[in-house]
KOLDRENLUM-933132 format. One record per residue (C-alpha): residue in one letter; z, y, x. Coordinates in pm, 1 decimal, decimal comma. Example, Ala and Ser with C-alpha at 12.3 -4.5 7.8 and 13.67 -1.06 7.14 Angstrom:
2
{residuo: A zz: 780,0 yy: -450,0 xx: 1230,0}
{residuo: S zz: 714,0 yy: -106,0 xx: 1367,0}
end
This chain:
105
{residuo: X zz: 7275,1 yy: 10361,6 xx: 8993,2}
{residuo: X zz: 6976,8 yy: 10301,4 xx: 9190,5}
{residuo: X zz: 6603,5 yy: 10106,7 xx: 9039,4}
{residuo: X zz: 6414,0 yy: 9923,2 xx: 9270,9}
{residuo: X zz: 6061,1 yy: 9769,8 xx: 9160,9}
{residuo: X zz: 6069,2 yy: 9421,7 xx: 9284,1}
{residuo: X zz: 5753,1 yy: 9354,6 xx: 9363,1}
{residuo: X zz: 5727,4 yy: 8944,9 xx: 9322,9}
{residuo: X zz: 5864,1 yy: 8943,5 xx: 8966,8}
{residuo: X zz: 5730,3 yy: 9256,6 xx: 8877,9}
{residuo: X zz: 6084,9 yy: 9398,7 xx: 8748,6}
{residuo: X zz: 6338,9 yy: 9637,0 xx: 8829,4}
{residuo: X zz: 6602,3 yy: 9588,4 xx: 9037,8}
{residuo: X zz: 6951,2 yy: 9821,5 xx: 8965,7}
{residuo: X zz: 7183,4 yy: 9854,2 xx: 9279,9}
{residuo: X zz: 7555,5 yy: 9977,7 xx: 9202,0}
{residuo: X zz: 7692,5 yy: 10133,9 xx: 9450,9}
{residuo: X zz: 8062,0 yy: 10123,7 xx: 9445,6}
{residuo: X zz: 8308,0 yy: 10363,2 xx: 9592,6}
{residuo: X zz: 8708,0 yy: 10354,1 xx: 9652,2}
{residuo: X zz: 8826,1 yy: 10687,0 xx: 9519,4}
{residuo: X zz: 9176,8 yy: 10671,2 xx: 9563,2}
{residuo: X zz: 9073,1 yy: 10561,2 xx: 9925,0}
{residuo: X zz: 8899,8 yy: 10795,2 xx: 10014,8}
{residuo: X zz: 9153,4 yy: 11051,1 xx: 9863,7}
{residuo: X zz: 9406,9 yy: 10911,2 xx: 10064,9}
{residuo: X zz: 9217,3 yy: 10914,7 xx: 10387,3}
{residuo: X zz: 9154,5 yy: 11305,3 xx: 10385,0}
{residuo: X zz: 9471,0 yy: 11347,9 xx: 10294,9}
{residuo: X zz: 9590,8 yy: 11103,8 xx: 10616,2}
{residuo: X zz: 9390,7 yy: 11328,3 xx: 10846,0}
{residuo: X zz: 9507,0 yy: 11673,7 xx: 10636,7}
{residuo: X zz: 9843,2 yy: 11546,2 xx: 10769,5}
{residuo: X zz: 9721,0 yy: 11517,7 xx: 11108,5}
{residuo: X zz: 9620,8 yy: 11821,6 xx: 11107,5}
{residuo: X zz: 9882,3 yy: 12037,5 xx: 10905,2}
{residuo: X zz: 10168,8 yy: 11802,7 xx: 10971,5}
{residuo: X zz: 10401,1 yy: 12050,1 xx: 11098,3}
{residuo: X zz: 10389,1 yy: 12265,6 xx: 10804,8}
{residuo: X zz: 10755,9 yy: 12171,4 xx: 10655,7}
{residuo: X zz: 10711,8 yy: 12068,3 xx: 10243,1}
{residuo: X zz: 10316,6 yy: 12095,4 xx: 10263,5}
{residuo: X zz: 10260,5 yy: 11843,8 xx: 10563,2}
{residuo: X zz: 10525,1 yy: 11585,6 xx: 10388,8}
{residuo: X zz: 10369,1 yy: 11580,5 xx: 10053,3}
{residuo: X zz: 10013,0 yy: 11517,3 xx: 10227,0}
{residuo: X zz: 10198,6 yy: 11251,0 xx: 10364,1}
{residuo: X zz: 10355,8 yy: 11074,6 xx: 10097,9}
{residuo: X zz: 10028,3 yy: 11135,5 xx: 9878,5}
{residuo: X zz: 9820,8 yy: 10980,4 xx: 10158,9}
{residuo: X zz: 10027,7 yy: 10698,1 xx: 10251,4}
{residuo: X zz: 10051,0 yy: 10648,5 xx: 9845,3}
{residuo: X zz: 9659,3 yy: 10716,6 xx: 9757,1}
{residuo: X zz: 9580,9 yy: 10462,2 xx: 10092,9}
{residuo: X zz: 9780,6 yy: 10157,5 xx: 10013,4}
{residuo: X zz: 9700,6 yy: 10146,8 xx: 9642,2}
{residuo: X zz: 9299,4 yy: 10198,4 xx: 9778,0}
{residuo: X zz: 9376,7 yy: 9898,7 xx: 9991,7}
{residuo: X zz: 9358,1 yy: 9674,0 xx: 9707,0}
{residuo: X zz: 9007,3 yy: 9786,3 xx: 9546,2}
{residuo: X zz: 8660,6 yy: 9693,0 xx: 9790,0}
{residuo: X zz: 8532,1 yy: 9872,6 xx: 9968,8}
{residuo: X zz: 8825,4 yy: 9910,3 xx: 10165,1}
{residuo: X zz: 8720,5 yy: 10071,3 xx: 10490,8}
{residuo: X zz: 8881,0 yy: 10394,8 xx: 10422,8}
{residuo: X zz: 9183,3 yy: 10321,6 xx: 10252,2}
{residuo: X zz: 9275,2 yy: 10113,7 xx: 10554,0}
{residuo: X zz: 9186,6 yy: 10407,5 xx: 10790,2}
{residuo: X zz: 9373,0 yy: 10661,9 xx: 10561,5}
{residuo: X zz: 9696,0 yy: 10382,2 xx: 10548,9}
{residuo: X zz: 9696,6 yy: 10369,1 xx: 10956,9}
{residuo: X zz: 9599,5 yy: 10749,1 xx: 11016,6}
{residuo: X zz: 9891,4 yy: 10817,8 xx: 10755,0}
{residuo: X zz: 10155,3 yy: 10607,3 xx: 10969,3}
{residuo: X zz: 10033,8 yy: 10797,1 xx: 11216,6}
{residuo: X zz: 10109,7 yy: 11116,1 xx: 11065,8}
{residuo: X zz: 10486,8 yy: 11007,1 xx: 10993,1}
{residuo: X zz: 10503,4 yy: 10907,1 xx: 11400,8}
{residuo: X zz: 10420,6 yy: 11323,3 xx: 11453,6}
{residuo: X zz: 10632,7 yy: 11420,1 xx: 11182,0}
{residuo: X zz: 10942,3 yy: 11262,3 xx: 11281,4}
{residuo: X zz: 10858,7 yy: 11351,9 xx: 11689,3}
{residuo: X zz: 10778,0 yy: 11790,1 xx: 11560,2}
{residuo: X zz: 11146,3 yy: 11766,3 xx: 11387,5}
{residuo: X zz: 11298,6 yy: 11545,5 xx: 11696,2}
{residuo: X zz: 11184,3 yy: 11853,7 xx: 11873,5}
{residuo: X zz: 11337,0 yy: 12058,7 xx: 11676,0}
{residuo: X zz: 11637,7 yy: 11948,4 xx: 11645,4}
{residuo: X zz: 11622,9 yy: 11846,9 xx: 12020,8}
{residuo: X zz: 11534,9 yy: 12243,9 xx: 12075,9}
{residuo: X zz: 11851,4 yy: 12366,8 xx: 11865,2}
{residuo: X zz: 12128,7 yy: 12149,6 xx: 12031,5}
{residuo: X zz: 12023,4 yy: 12255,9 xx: 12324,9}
{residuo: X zz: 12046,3 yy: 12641,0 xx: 12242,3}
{residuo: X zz: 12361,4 yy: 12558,3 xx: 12169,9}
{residuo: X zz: 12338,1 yy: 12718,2 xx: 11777,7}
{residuo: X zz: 12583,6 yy: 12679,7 xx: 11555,6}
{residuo: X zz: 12636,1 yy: 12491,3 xx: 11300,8}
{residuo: X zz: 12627,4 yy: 12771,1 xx: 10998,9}
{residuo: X zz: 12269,4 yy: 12880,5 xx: 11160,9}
{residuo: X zz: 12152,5 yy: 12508,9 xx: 11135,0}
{residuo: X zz: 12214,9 yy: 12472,2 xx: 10783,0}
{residuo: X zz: 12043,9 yy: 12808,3 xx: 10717,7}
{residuo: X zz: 11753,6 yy: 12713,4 xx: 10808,0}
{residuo: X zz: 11737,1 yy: 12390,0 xx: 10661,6}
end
């Protein structure tokens, strides 16, 4: 909390500032997903916690980055699902079997 003097009526003022915290914990975890997206159980998880953490932000002001977190963390799930259409893009073309498939996944 911040005190102003107002100088007229010779009184302080008190300015609240007020924050979003589970927006702004979902937006760096949107743009941790950006960024380390392609790691398998790590990137989904910052996903999911993102996307969660960003909507529920959406509802409390100031709502700036919640909505940027909620977007970047769509976003995230576009790359995610195009890194494992890759992959699996990758292994039916190689031609791999089946039983090598469902050892790595």
């Amino acid at each position: 909390m911040e005190v102003y003097d107002d100088r007229y009526n010779n009184r302080p003022i008190y300015v609240v500032r007020r924050t979003n915290g589970l927006g702004t914990a979902g937006f760096i975890l949107a743009v941790l997903t950006i960024v380390l997206g392609w790691v398998p159980v790590f990137g989904w998880f910052t996903w999911a916690l993102g996307l969660l953490f960003s909507f529920i932000g959406m509802f409390k002001a100031p709502r700036g980055l919640a909505i940027a977190g909620f977007i970047i963390s769509l976003l995230g799930l576009v790359m995610i699902l195009f890194v494992f259409a890759l992959i699996a893009a990758a292994i039916g073309v190689a031609g791999v079997s089946s039983a090598v498939v469902a050892a790595l996944f």
